[in-house]
N, C-alpha and C positions, 0 to 999 in steps of 0.2 A: 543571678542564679535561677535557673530553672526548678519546676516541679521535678521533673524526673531526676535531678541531681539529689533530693533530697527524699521524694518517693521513687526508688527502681524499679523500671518494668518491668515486671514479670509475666511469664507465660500463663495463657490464660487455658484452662481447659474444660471446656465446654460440654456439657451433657449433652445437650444437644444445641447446637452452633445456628444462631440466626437467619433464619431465610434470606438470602440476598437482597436485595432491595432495587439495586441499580446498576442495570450490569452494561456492561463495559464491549466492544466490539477492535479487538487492533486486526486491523487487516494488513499483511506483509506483502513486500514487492515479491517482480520474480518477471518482469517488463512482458511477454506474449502470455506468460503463464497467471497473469491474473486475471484471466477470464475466469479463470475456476473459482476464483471470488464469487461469481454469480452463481454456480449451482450449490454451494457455501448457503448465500442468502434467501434463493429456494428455499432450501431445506429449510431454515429458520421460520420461515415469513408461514411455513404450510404445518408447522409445530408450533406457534404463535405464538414467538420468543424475540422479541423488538426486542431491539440494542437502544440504552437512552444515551447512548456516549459510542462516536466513533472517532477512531482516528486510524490513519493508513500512511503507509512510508508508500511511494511511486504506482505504480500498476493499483496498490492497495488503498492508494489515494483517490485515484480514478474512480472505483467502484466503492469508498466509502462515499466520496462526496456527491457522485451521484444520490446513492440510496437514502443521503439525507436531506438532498434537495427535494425527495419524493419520488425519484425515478422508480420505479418497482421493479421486483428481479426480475420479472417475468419481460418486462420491457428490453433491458437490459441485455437478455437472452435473445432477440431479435434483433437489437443492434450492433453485437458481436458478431452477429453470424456472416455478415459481409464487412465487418472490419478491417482495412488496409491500412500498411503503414503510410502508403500515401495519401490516407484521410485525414492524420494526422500530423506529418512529417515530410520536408523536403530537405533535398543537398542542398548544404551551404556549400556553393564554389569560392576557393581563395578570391580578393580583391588586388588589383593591378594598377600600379599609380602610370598613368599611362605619359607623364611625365619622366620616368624613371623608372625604366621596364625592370630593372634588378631589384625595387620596392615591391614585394609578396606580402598584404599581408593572411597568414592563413588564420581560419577560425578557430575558436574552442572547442571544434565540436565537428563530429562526421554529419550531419545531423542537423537541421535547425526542426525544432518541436511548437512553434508558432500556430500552424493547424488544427493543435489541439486543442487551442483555446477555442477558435472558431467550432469546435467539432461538437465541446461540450457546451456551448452555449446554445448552439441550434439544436441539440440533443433537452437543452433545460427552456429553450423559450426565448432565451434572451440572459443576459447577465443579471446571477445569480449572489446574493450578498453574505458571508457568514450567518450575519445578527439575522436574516429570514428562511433559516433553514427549519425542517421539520424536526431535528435530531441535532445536536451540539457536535459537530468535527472541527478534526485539527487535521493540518496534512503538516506531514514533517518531511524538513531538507536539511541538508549540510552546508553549514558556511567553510567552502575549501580554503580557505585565509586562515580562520581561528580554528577551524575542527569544532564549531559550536554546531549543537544540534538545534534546528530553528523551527519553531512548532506554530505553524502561522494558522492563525483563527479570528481574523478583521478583512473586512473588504472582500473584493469579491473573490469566488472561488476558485474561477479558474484558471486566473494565472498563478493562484496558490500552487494548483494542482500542477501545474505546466511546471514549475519550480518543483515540486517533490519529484517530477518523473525524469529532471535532467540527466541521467547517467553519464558519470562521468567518461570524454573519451569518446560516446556516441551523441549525447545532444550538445547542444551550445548551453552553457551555462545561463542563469538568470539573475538581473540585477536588481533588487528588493531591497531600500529603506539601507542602500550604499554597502551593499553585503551580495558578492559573489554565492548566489548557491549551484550546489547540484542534486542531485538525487539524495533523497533522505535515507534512505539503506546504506548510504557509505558510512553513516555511522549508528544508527538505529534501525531495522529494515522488518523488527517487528516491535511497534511502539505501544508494550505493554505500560509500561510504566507513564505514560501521555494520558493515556484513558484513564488510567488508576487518580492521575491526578485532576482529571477533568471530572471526579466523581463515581466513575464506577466502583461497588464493593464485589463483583463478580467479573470478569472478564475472561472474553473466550476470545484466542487468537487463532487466524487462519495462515501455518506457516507454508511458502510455499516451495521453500531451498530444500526442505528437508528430504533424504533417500532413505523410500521405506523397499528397501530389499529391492532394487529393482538395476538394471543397469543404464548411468547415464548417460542421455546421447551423447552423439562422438558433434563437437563442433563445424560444419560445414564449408564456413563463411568469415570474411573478418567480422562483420558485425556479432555472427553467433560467439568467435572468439574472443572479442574484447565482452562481450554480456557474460560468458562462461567464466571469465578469467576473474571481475570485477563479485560476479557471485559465489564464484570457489573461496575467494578471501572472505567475505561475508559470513558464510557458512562457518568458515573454520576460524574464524576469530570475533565474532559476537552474534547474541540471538537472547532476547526475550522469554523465549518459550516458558522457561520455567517457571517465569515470576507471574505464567497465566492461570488461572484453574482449570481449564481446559484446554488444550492446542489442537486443533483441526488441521490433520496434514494430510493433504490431498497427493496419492501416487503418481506422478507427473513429472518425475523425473527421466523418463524418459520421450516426454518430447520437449523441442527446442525451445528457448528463451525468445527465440527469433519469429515463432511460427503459429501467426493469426490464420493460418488456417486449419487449425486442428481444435476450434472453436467448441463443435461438441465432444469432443471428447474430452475436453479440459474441463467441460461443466459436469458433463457426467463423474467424472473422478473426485470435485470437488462434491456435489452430491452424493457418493458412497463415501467419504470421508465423513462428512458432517452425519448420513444417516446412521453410521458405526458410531461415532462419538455421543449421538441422541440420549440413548437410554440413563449416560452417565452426566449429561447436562441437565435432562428433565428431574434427574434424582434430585441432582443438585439444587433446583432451582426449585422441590417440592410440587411436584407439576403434575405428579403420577401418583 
């Protein structure tokens, strides 16, 4: 028998409600559109409001795991600016049993995301370990087998991060500790609830699906259409947001999931999102 079987919780109502203590950081995917992550972390870093807990589903994984290895945003914001998918990413071509020209076999993926390890490594120095980060992250993925939601926080980062940013349908999936993942947004894509349990009593989440009045691009491409497709389900069938005290949602729905070249203005939008939500963070956080 438990305490709460025999004492019920009750609602608590506070005169005035404790200063947060440790607050919490989930950054949400959104694959081209989380650069806006970075003018997000500007704003923080220039309001002097350190996250002691991050965690990030894909693109969101990207730019928390940097920022906790120490990359700074301001860094960050220069190494976006000439970002290519092919700094990151190259075609996996089907394989040819050249005994048995009718043997195809094709990949999991339009996509192999292999680069990106390499990207972020030479971006951190060299290979990067959980337990020596500056800040506590988790990057989360989906196990497509069981639908488990996989919150990886041991070893080194960036094949953690290579594994959150799989999208499924566009990367190759990754194989981790005998577990198929992909992209951790196919089942969590703003991982409030990660951070809440890695210790934060505040969390502010950066979501980036969200349409604030605005009309969304029209898809160009297969690649734009299978990213469109896989984040329209997203949006419309789960999302964090609420369970966060704050949600910073950057207007950016109208450019492409596809398109690393619209670098500044993705930072700018995430910067006037986080500078609008300011006032009501620093309230919160007793700061003013």
């Amino acid at each position: 028998m438990n305490d709460s079987d025999i004492y019920p919780l009750r609602e608590i109502v506070w005169e005035k409600r404790p200063r947060p203590q440790r607050i919490g950081l989930a950054l949400g995917g959104g694959a081209a559109r989380g650069i806006a992550h970075v003018g997000v972390l500007e704003v923080l870093d220039e309001h002097g409001i350190r996250p002691n807990y991050i965690a990030g589903a894909s693109a969101g994984a990207v730019a928390g795991g940097l920022y906790a290895a120490g990359v700074s945003a301001t860094r960050m914001h220069e190494l976006v600016r000439t970002l290519k998918w092919r700094n990151v990413s190259r075609i996996r071509l089907p394989s040819f049993n050249l005994t048995k020209l009718s043997a195809v076999t094709l990949p999991l993926g339009l996509l192999a995301l292999d680069r990106l390890i390499d990207w972020l490594e030479h971006v951190l120095g060299g290979a990067v370990e959980f337990e020596e980060l500056n800040i506590p992250f988790a990057a989360v993925a989906t196990d497509i087998v069981t639908a488990e939601m996989i919150v990886m926080n041991q070893g080194p980062i960036a094949p953690a991060i290579r594994a959150s940013c799989s999208v499924p349908g566009v990367f190759i999936p990754v194989r981790r500790n005998n577990r198929l993942l992909v992209d951790g947004g196919a089942i969590n894509n703003l991982p409030v609830s990660v951070v809440r349990q890695m210790g934060a009593d505040y969390v502010i989440a950066v979501d980036l699906l969200a349409i604030t009045g605005e009309t969304p691009v029209e898809p160009k491409s297969l690649l734009e259409v299978t990213l469109t497709s896989l984040y329209l389900l997203i949006r419309a069938t789960q999302s964090e947001g609420a369970l966060a005290d704050r949600t910073i949602m950057p207007a950016i729905a109208h450019i492409s999931l596809a398109d690393l070249g619209k670098a500044e203005a993705l930072i700018e939008a995430g910067r006037a999102a986080a500078e609008a939500m300011m006032p009501l963070i620093k309230q919160d956080l007793e700061m003013e």
